[in-house]
DOMIKE-193406 format. One record per residue: z, y, x of N, C-alpha, C, O in turn; residue in one letter. Coordinates in steps of 0.2 Angstrom, whole numbers, plus 2048, in hexadecimal, padded with zeros to 3 digits. Layout:
// DOMIKE-193406
ZYXZYXZYXZYXa/...
// end
This chain:
// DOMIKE-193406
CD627BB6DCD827EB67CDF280B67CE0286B66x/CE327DB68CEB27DB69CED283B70CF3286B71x/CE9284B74CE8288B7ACE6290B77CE8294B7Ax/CE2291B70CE0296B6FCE4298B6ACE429EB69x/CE8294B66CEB298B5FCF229AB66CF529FB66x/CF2296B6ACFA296B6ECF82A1B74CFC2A5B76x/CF12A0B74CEF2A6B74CEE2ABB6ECF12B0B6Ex/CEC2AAB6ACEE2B0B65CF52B2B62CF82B7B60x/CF82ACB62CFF2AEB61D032B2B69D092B4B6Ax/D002B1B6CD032B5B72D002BCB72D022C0B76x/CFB2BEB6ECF72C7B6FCFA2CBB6ACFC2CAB64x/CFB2D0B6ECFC2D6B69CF82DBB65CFA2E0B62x/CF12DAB68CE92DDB66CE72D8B62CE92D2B65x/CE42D7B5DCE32D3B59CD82D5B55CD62DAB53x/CD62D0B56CCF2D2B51CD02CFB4CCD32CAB4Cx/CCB2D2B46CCD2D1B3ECCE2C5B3DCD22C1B3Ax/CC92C4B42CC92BEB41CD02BCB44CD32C0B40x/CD42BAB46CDA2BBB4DCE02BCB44CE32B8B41x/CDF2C2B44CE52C3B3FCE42BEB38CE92BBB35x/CDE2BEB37CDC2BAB30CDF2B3B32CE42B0B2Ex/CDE2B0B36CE22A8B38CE92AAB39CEC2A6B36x/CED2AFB3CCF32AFB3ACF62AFB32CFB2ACB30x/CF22B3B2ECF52B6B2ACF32B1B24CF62B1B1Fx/CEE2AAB26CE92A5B23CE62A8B1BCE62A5B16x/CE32AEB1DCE12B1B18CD82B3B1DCD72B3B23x/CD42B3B18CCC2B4B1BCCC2BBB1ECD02BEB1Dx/CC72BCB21CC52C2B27CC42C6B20CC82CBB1Ex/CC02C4B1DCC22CBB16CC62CFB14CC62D6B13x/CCB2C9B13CD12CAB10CD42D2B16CD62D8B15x/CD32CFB1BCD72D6B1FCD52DBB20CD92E0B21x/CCD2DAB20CC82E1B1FCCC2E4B19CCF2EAB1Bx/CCD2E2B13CCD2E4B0FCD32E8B0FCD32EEB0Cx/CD92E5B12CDF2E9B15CDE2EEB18CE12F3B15x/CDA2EFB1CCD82F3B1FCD62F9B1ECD82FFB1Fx/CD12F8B1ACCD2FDB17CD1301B10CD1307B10x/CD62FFB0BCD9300B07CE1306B0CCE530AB0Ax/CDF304B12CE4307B14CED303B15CF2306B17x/CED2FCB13CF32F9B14CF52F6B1BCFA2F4B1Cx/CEE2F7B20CEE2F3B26CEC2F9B28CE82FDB26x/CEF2FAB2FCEF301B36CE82FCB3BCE92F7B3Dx/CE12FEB3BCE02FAB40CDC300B46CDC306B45x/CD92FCB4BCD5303B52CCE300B4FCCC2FAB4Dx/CCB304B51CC2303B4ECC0303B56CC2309B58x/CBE2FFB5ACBC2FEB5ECB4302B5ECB1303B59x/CB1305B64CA9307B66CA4303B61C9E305B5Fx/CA62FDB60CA12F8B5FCA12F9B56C9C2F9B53x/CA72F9B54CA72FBB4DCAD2F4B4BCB02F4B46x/CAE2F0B50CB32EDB4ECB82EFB4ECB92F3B51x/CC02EBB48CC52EDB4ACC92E9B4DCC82E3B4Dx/CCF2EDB50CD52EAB53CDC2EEB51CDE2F3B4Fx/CDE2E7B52CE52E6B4CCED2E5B53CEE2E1B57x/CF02EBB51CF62E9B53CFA2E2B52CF82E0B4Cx/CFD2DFB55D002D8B51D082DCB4ED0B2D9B4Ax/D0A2E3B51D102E3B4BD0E2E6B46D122E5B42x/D092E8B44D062ECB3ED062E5B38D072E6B32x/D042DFB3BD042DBB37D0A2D8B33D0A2D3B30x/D0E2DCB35D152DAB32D162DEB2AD182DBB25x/D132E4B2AD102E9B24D0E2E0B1DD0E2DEB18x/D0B2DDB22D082D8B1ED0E2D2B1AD0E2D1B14x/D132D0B1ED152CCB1ED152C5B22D182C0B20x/D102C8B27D102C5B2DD182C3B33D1B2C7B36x/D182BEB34D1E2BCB39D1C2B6B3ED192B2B3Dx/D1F2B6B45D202B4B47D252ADB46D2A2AEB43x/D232A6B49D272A4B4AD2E2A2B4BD3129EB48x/D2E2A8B51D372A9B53D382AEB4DD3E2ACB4Cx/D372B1B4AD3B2B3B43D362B3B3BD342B8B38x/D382ACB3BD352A7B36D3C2A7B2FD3C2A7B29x/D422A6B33D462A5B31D472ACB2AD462B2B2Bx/D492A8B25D482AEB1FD4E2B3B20D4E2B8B1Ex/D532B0B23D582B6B23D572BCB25D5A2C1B23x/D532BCB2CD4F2BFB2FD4D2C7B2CD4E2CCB2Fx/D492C6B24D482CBB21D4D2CBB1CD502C6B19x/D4C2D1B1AD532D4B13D4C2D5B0ED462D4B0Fx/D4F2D7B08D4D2D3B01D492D9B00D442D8AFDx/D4B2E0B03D462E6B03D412E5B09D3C2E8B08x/D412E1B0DD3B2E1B10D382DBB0ED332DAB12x/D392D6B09D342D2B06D322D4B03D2B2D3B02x/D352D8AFED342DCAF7D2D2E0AFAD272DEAF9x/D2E2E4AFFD282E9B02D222E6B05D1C2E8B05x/D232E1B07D1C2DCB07D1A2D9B04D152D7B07x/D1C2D8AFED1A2D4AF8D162DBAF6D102DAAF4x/D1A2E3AF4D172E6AF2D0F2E8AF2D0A2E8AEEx/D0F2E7AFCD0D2E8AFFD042E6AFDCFE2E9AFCx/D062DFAFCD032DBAFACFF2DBAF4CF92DAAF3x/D022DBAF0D002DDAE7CFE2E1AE8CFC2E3AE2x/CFF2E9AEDCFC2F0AEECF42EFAEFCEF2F2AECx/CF32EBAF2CEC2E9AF5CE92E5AEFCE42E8AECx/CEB2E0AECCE92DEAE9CE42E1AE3CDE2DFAE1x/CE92E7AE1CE72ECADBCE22F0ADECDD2F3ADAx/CE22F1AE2CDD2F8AE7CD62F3AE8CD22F7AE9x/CD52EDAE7CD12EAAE8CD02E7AE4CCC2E3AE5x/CD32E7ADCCD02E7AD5CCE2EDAD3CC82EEAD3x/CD12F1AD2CCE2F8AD1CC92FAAD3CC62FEACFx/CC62F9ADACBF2FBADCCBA2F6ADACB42F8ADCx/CBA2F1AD7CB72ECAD6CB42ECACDCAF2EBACBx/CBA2F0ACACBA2F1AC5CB62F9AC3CB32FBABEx/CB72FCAC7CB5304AC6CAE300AC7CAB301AC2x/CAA2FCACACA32FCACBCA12F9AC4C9B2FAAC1x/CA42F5AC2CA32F0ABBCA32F5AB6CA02F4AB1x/CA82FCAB8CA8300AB0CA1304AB0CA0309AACx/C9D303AB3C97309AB5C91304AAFC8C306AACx/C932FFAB0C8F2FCAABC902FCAA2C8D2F8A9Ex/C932FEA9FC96303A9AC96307A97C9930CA99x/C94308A92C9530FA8CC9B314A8FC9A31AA8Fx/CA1310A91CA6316A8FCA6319A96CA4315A9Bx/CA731FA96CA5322AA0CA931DAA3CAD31AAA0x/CA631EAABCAB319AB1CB031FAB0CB1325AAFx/CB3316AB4CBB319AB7CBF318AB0CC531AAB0x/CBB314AA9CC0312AA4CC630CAA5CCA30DAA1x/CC8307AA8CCC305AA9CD1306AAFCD5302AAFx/CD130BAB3CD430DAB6CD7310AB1CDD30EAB0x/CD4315AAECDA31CAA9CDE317AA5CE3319AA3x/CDB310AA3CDC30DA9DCE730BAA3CEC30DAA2x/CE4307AA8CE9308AABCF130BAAECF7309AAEx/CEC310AAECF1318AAFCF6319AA9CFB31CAAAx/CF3318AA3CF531AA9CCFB313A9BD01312A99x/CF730EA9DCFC30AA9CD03307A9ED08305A9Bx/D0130AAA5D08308AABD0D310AA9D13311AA9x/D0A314AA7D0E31BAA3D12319A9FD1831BA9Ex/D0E315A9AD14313A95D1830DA93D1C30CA8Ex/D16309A9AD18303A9CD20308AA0D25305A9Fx/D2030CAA3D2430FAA6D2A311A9FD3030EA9Dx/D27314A9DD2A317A96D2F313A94D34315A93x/D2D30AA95D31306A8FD36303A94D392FEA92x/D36305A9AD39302A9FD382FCAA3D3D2F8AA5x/D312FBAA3D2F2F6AA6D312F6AB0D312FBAB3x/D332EFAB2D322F0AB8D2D2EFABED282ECABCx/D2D2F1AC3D282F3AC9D252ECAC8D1F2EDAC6x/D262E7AC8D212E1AC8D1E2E0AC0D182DDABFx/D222E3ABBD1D2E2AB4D192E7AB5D132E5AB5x/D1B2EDAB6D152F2AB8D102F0ABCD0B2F1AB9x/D0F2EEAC2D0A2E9AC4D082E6AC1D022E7AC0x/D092E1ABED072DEAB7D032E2AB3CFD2E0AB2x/D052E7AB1D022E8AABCFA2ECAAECF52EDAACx/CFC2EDAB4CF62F2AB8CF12EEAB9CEB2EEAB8x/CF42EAAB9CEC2E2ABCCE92E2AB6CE32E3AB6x/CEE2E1AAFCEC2DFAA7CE72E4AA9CE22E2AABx/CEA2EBAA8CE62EEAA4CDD2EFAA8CD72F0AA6x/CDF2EFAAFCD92F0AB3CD52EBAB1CD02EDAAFx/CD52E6AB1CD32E0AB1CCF2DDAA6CCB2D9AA4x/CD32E6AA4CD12E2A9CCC92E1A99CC82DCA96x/CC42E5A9BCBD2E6A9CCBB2DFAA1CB52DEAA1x/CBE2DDAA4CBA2D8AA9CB52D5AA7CAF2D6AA9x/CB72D1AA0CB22CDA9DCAC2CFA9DCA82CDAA0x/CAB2D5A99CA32DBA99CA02D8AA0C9B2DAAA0x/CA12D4AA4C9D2D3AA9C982CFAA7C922CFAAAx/C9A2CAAA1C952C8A9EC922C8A98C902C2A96x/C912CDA97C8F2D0A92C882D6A95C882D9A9Bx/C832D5A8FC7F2D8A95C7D2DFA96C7F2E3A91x/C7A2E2A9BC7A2EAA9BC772F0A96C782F6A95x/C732E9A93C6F2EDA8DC732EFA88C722F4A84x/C782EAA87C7D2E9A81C822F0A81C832F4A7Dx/C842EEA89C8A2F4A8AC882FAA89C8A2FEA85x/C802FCA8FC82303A8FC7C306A88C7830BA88x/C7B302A83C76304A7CC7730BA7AC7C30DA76x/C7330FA7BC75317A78C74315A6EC6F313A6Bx/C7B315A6CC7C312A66C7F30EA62C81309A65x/C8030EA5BC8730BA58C83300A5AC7D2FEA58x/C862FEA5DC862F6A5CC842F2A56C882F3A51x/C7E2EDA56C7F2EAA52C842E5A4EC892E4A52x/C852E3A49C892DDA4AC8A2D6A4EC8F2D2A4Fx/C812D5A51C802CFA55C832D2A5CC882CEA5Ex/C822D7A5EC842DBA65C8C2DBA64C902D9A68x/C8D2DDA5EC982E0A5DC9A2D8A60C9F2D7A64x/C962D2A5DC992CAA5CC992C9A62C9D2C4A64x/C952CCA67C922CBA6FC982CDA74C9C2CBA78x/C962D4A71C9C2DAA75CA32D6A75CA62D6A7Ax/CA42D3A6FCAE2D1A6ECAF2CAA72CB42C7A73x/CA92C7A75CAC2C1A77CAE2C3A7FCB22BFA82x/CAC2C8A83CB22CEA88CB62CAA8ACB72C7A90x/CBA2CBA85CC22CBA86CC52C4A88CCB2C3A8Ax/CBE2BDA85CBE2B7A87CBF2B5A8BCC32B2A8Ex/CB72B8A8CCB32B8A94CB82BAA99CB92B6A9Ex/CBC2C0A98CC32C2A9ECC72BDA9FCC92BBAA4x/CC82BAA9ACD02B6A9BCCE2AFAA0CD22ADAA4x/CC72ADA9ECC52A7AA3CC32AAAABCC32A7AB0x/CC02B0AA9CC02B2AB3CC72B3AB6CCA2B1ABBx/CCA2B6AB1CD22B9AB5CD42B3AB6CD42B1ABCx/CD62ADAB1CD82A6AB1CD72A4AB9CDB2A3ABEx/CD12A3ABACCF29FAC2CD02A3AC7CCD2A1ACCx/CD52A8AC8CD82ABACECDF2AAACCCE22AEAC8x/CE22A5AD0CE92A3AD0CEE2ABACFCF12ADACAx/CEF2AEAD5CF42B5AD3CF12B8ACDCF62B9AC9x/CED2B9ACCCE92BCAC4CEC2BBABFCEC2BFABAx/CEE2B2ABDCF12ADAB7CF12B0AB3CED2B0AAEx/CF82B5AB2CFE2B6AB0CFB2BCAA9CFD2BEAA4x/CF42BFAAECF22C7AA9CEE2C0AA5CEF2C0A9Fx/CEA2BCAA6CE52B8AA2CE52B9A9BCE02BCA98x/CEB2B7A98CEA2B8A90CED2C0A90CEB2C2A8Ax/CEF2C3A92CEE2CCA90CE62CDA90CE42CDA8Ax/CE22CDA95CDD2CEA94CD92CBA8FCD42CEA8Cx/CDB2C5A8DCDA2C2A87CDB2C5A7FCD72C4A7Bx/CE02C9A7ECE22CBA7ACE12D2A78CE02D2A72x/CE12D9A7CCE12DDA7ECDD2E2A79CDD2E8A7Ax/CD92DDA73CD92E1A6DCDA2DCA66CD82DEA61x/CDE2D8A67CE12D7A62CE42DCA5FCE62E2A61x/CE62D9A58CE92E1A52CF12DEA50CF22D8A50x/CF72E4A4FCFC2E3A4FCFD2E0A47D022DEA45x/CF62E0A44CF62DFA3CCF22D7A3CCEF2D4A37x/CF22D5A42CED2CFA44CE52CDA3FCE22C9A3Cx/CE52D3A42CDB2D4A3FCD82D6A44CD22D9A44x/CDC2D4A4ACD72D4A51CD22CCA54CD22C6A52x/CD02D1A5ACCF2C8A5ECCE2C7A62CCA2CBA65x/CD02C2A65CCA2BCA62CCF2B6A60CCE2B0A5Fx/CD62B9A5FCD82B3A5CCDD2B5A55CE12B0A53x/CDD2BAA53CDF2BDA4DCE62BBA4DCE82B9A48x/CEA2BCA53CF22BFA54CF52C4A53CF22C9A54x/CFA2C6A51CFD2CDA4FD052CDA4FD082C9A4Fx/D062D2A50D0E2D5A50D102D2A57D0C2D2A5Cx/D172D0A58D182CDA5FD152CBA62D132CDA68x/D122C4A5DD0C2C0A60D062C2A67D022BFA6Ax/D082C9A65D012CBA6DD072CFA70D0C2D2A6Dx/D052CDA76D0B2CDA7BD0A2D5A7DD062D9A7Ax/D0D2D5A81D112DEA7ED092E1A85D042E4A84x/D0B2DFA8AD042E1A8FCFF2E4A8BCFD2EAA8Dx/CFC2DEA85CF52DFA84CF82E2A7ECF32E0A7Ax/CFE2E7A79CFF2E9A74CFD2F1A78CFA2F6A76x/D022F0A7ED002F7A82CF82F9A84CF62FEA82x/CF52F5A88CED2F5A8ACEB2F8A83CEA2FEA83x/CEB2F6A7FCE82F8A77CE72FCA76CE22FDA74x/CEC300A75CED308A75CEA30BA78CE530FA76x/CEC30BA80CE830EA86CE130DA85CDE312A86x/CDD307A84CD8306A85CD330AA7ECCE30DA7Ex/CD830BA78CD430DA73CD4316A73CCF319A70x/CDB318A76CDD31EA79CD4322A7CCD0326A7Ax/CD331EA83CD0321A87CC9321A84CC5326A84x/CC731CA80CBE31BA7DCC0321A78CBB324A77x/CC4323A76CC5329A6FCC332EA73CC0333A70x/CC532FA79CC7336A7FCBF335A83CBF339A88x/CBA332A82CB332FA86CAF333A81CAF334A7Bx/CAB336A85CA4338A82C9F332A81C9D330A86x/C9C330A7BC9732AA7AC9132DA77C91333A76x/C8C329A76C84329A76C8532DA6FC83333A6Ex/C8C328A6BC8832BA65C8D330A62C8B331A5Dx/C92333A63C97337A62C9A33AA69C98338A6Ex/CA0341A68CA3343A6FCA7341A6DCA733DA68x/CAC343A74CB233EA75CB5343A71CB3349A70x/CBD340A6DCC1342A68CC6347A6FCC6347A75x/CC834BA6ACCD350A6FCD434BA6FCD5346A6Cx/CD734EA73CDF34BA72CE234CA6CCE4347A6Ax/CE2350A69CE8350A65CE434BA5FCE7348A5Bx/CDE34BA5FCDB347A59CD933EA5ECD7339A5Bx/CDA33DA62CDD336A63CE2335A62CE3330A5Ex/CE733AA63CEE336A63CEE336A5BCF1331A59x/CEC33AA57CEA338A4FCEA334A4ECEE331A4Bx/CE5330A51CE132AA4FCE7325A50CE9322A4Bx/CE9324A55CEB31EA5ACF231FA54CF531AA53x/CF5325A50CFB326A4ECFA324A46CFE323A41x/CF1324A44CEF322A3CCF031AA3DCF1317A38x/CEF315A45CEF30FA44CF430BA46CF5306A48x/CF9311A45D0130DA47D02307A43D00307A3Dx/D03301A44D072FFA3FD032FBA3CD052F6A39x/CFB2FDA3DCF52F7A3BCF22F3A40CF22EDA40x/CEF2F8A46CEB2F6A4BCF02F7A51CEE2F3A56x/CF62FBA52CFB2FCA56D012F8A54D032F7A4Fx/D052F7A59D0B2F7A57D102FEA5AD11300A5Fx/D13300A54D16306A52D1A307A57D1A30DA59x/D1E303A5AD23305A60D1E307A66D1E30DA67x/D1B304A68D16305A6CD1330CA6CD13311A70x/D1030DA65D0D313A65D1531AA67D1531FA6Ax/D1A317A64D1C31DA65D2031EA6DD22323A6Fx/D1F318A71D2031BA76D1B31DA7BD1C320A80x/D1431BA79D0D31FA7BD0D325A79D0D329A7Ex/D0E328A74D0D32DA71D12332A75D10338A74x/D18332A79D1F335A7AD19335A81D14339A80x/D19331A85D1432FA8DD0F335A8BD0F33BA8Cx/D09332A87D04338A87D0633DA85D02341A88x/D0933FA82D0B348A80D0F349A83D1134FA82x/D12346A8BD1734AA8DD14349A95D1734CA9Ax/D0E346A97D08348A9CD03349A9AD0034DA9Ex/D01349A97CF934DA93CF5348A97CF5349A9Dx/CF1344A95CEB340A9BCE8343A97CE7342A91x/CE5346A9ACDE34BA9ACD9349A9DCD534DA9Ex/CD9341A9FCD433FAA4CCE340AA4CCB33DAA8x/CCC342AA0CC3344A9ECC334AA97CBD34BA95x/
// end
């Protein structure tokens, strides 16, 4: 055993299993790398890959002899960490585009929901790590709909009330999946929140004004933005200038007004046209 790790830390060709024990992360995990494009690997005849051992630095991978933190500067931790939460996202996102296919509103809605977000998350001057933040929030806000069933979601049709009381418990069901992924934590109650009302006549816990934390005051908009801009069963999708109407009739009720008006500056001065 001590003969073969004292072997693999001696190679500079690496297979997916080989780097996963260095990196003590699952053979998955570096697929995953891989395939996203954060990891350089050679695809062997066989269909296996092989991995440089300096490529794995891109990871945050090191050697013993320079273990020593001094070793790296604050921009190359900064860039592995990026590195890292880059992957992260790219492997929510794909996970989540498959889950919105199960839904009324077209796929690819929590992506746009995203896109719109991290725009006006820019706007208020959010930094490079809240903006990851807030990109997890927003991808991640629909999670719960997983359980929720398909009949429900994709109903050509206005919802019952037994079905609306079904549909809203979503946002519940999100905060306890996100919750049991440790890095995840932090979005839990955004996801939780994320239709709460600025007039607290949302839910599921009937909070308002401050009280809903600025993530899911932003998600809200975006998310209500994008279903006005969707074609459904039972109406078309609203044009832009008659969303932003909408979104500008619930300043102040269902919005919070600062919010809206720096969404309103972001959308009108990129036009998301995204459908």
């Amino acid at each position: 055993m001590t003969r073969n790790k004292k072997d693999v830390a001696s190679k500079e060709i690496l297979n997916t299993r080989e780097a996963a024990g260095l990196l003590k992360v699952t053979t998955q995990t570096i697929k995953n790398y891989i395939y996203s494009g954060k990891l350089n690997a050679i695809k062997t005849p066989g269909g296996h890959h092989r991995i440089k051992r300096s490529d794995l630095k891109t990871l945050g991978f090191v050697t013993e002899e320079e273990k020593n933190p001094e070793s790296l500067s604050m921009d190359e931790m900064f860039q592995m960490y990026n590195s890292l939460v880059g992957t992260l996202i790219t492997t929510v996102e794909s996970l989540i585009k498959a889950l919105d296919t199960r839904d009324i509103v077209s796929s690819g809605h929590s992506s746009r929901v995203a896109e719109v977000s991290c725009a006006v998350g820019k706007a208020i001057g959010f930094s490079e790590k809240k903006i990851q933040e807030l990109k997890l929030g927003a991808l991640l806000h629909d999670v719960g709909k997983v359980g929720i069933s398909e009949v429900i979601l994709g109903k050509p049709g206005r919802l019952t009330d037994q079905e609306f009381f079904l549909v809203k418990k979503h946002s519940e069901i999100g905060e306890k999946i996100v919750a049991e992924v440790e890095y995840l934590r932090p979005v839990a109650s955004c996801v939780r929140h994320h239709h709460e009302r600025f007039d607290g006549r949302g839910y599921p816990d009937g909070i308002g004004g401050s009280d809903i934390e600025l993530n899911s005051r932003i998600i809200s908009i975006a998310d209500t933005y994008d279903f006005l801009r969707s074609d459904l069963s039972f109406r078309k999708a609203f044009s832009i200038n008659d969303s932003l109407q909408e979104i500008k009739n619930s300043s102040g009720t269902q919005f919070d007004p600062e919010v809206v008006k720096s969404f309103l500056n972001t959308v009108q001065g990129n036009l998301f046209q995204l459908h």
